[in-house]
C-alpha positions in Angstrom: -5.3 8.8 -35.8 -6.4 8.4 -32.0 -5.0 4.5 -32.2 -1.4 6.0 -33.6 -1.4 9.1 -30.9 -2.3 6.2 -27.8 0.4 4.3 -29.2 3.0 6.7 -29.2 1.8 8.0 -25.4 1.5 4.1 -24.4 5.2 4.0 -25.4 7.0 7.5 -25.3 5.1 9.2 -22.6 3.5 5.7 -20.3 1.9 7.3 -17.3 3.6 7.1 -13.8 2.7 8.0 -10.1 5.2 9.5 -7.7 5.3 5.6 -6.1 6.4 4.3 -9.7 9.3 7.3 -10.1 10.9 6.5 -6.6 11.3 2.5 -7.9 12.8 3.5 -11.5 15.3 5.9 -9.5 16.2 3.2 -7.0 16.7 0.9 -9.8 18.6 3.7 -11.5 20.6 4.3 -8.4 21.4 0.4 -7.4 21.8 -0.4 -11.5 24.7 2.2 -11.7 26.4 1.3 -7.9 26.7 -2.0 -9.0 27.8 -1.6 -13.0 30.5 1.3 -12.4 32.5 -0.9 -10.3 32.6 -3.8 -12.5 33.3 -1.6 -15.4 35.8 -0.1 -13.6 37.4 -3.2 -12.7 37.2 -5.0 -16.0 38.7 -1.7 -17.3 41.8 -2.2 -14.8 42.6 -5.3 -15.2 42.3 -5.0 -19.3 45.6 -2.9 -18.5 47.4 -5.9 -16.8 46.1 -8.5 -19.3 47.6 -5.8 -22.1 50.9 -5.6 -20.5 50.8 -9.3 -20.1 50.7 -9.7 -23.8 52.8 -5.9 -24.9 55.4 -5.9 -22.6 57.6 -4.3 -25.1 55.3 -1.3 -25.6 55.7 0.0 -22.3 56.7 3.8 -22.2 55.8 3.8 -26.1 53.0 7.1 -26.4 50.7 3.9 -27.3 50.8 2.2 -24.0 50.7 5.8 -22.6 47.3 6.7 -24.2 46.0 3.8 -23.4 46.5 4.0 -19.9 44.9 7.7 -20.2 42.1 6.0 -21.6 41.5 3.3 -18.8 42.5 6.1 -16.2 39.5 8.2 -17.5 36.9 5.3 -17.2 38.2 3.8 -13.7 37.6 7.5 -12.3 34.2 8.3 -14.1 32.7 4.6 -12.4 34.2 5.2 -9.3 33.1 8.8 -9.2 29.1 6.8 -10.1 30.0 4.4 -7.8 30.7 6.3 -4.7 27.8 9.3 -5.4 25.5 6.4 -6.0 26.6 4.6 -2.9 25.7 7.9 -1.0 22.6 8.1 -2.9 21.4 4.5 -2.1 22.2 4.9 2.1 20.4 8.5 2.3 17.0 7.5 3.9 14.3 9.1 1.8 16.7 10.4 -0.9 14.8 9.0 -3.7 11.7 10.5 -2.1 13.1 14.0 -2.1 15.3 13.9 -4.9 13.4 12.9 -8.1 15.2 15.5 -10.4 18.7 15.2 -8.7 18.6 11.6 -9.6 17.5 11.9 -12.9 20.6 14.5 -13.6 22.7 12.4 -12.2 21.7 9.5 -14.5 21.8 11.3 -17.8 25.3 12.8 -16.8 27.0 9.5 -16.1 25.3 8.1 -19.5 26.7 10.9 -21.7 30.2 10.7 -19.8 30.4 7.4 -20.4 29.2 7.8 -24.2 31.7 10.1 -25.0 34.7 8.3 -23.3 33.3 5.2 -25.5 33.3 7.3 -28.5 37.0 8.7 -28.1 38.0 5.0 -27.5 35.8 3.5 -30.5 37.4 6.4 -32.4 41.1 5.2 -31.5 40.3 1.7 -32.7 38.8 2.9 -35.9 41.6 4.5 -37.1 43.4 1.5 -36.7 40.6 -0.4 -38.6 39.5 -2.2 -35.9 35.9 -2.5 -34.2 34.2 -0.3 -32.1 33.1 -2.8 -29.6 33.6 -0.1 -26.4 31.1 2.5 -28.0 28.2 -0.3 -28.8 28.9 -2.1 -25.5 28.1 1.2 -23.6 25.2 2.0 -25.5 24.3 -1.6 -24.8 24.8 -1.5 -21.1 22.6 1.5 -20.9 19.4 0.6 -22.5 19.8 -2.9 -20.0 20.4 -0.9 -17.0 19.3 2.7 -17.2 15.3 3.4 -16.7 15.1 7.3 -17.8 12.2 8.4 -19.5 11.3 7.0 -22.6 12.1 10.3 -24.9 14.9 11.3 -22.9 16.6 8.0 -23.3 16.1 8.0 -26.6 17.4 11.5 -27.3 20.7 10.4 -25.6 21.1 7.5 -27.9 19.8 8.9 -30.9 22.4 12.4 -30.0 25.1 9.8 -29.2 24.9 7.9 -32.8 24.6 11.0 -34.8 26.9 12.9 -33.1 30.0 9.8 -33.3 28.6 9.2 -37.1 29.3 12.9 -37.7 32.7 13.1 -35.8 33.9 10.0 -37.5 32.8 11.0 -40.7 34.3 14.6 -40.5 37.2 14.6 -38.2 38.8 11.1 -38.3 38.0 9.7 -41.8 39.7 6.5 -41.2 37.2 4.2 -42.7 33.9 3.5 -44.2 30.9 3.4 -42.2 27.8 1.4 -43.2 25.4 4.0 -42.8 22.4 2.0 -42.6 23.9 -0.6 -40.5 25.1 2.2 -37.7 21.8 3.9 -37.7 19.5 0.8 -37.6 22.1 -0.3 -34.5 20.7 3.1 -32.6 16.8 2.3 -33.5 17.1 -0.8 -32.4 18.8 0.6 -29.0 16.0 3.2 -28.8 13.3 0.3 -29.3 15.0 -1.6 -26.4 14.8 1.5 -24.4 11.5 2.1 -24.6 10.2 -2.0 -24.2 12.5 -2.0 -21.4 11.2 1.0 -19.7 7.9 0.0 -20.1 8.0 -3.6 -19.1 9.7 -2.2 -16.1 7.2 0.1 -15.5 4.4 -2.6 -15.6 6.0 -5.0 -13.2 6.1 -2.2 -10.9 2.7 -1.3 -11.6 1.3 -5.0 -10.8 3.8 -5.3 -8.2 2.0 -2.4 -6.1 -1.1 -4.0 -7.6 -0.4 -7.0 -5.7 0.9 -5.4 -2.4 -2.4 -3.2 -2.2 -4.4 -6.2 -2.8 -2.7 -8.3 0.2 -2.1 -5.6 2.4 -6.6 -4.6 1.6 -6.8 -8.5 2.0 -4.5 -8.4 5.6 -6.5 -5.4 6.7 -10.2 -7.1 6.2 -8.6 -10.1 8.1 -7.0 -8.0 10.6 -9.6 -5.5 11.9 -13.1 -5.3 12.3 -15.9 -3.9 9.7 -18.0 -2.1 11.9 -15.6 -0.5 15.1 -12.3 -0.7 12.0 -10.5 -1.1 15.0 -8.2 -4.1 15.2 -9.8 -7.7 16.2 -8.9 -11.3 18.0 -6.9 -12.3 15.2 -4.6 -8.9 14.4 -4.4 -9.6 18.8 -3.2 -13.3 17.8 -0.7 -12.1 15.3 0.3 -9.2 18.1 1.3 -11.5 21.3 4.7 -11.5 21.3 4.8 -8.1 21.4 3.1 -7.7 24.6 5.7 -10.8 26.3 8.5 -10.2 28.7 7.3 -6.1 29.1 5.3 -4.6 32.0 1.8 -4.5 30.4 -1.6 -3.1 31.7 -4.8 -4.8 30.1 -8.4 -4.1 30.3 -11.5 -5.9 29.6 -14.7 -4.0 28.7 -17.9 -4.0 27.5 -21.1 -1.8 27.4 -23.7 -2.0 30.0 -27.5 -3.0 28.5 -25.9 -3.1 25.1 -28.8 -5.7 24.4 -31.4 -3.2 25.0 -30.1 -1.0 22.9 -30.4 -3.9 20.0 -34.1 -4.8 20.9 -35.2 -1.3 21.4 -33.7 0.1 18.2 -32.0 -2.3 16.3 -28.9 -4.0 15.4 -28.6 -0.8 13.4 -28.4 1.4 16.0 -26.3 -1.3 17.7 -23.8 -0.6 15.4 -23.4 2.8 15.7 -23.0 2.7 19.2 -20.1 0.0 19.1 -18.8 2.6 16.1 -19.1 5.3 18.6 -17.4 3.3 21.8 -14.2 2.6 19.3 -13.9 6.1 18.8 -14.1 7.1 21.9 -11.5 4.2 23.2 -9.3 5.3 20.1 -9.2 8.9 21.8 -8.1 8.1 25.3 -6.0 5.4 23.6 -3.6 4.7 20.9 -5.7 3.3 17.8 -2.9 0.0 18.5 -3.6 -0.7 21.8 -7.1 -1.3 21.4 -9.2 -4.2 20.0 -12.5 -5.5 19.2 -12.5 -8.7 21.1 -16.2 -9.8 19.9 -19.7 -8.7 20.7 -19.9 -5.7 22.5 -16.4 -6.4 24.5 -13.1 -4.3 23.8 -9.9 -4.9 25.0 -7.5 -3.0 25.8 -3.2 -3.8 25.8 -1.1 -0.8 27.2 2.4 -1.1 27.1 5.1 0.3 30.0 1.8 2.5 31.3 0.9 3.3 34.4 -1.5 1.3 36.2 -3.4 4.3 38.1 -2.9 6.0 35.5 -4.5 3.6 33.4 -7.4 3.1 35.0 -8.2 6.7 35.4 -8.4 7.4 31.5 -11.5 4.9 31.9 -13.6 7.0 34.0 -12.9 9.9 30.9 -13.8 7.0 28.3 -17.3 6.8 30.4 -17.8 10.7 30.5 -17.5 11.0 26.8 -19.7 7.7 26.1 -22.7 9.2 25.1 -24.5 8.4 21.8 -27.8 9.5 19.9 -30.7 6.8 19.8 -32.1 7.1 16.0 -35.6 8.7 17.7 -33.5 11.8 18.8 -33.1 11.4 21.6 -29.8 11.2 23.7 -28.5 8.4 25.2 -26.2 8.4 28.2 -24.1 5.0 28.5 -22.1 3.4 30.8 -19.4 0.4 30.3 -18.1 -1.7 32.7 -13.8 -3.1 32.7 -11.2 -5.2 34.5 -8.2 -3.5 34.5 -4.9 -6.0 35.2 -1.2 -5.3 35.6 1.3 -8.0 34.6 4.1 -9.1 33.4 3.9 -12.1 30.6 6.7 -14.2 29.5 4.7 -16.8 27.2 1.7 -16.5 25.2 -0.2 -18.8 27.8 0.6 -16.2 30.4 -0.7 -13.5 28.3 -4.4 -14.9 27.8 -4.5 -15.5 31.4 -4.1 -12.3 31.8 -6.7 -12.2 29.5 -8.8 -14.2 31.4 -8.0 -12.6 34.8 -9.4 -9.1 33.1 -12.9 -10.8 31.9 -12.9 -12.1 35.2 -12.7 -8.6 36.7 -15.5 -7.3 34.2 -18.3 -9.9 34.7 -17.3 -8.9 38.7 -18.2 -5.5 38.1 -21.2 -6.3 36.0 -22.2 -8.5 39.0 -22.0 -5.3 41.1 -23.9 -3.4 38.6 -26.8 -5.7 38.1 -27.0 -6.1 41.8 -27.0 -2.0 42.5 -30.2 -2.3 40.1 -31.5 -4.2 41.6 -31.0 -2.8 44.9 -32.4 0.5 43.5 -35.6 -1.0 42.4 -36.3 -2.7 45.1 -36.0 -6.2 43.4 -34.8 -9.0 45.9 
């Protein structure tokens, strides 16, 4: 019993995420733009290639009616057409709109299954096929993603309801029974295969942009700061050319005694603890892991005093608690640089000009140590 209910949930009620609905109504939207208009054009020009071949049955009621006929299509697809063109270029419509959509879908599909029906009807009475009324039914199930049991309501209602009307209203003609209902089962079993297999090509589609875009994010940014690294800079350059830029180089001061006192460990979490800090006085894009213990720093269009200053607040907050306790109070060091790159070379001197500046003002430190301790 369990195997027959998962098979009727695996193929009547497949499970979908809000990511997966937004696709099938986009699909649903672009599917109809694009099939109303060359319905509606094959249904024009079906006028001219009749006239071209009944030129004595114009202003007969026949030629009339027909007209009527094609008049009422042309104006239901254009009608699609033009809602679904406004549907498509509405940013975030599908996002917003789920049940709109959806409404919008089944109404064109029962439109168009009734005009089919009162043109498959005509030709029956004159004992020919009804090609219109199968050929909408068959454009549906190709292009129409509604839900599974929905979908097959509508073509289910649709068969029964034109079997019924023919049957007891027009009475033209036999109707193989068997032959008209296996027609709609086999609609409804391309409804559902094709919902589904759509459903799981989106499915592994989003598999496989989560696993490159996990994949670009490893690549792209560090494991132990998560802020971005050398490479995500490498990719970034060319945003940073021909713009007023300002660019610091930094590092912490006595990181390595930190490592040999309490361990790489501990190490760690002070590294984890400088990103955050850089990521508050900074946006989390301008600021990198550019190995070791040194960050840098790319500022776009800022303010070089400016700049500089939100250091001395990066070195206020920079404090960090050593795993016995107690509280450490840390300093870093950085070379700020203004400039103005037009190639890539000129950006990693600018680079360079920065680290530069840094190992300067580590100079100046070590020496004010020294100084202090009275070490020649």
């Amino acid at each position: 019993m369990k195997k027959i209910t998962d098979f009727i949930r695996y193929w009547g009620f497949p499970e979908t995420d809000k990511e997966i609905d937004r696709e099938l109504d986009l699909l649903n939207i672009g599917n109809i733009h694009y099939t109303a208009i060359v319905i509606g054009i094959v249904q024009a020009l079906s006028i001219f290639v009749y006239l071209g071949f009944h030129r004595d049955m114009i202003g007969t009621s026949s030629f009339t009616s027909r007209v009527l006929t094609v008049f009422m299509s042309v104006v239901i697809c254009l009608s699609a057409f033009f809602v679904s063109g406004r549907m498509m270029h509405s940013e975030g419509f599908a996002e917003k709109h789920h049940t709109l959509i959806n409404v919008f879908v089944c109404v064109y599909f029962c439109l168009l299954s009734v005009w089919s029906m009162y043109v498959s009807s005509c030709y029956f009475v004159l004992g020919q096929q009804m090609v219109t009324f199968y050929t909408i039914q068959l454009v549906a199930v190709l292009f129409i993603k509604l839900r599974p049991v929905l979908n097959a309501a509508i073509i289910l209602s649709s068969y029964i309801i034109f079997y019924v009307y023919l049957n007891g209203f027009v009475k033209a003609g036999m109707i193989n029974r068997y032959n008209f209902m296996m027609m709609a089962c086999i609609l409804v079993a391309g409804a559902l295969i094709n919902y589904r297999l759509t459903v799981n090509h989106i499915k592994e589609k989003n598999r496989a942009k989560m696993l490159n875009e996990s994949f670009e994010y490893i690549a792209s940014h560090d494991s132990t700061t998560r802020l971005q690294n050398r490479y995500a800079l490498n990719c970034r350059v060319h945003e940073f050319l021909e713009k007023d830029i300002c660019l610091a180089m930094g590092d912490i001061k006595r990181f390595k005694a930190i490592n040999d006192t309490y361990g790489h460990p501990a190490g760690d979490a002070v590294l984890e603890r400088f990103g955050k800090i850089l990521i508050g006085c900074f946006d989390k894009q301008e600021v990198f892991r550019y190995g070791g213990d040194e960050f840098l720093v790319v500022c776009v269009g800022a303010d070089f005093e400016e700049f500089k200053k939100r250091f001395d607040r990066v070195n206020e907050s920079f404090c960090v608690t050593a795993p016995k306790g107690e509280e450490l109070r840390l300093t870093c060091s950085f070379g700020c640089v203004a400039a103005h790159p037009d190639t890539p070379a000129e950006f990693f001197e600018v680079i360079h000009d920065a680290d530069e500046l840094l190992y300067g003002e580590k100079r100046k430190y070590k020496q004010q140590l020294a100084k202090n301790s009275g070490v020649k």
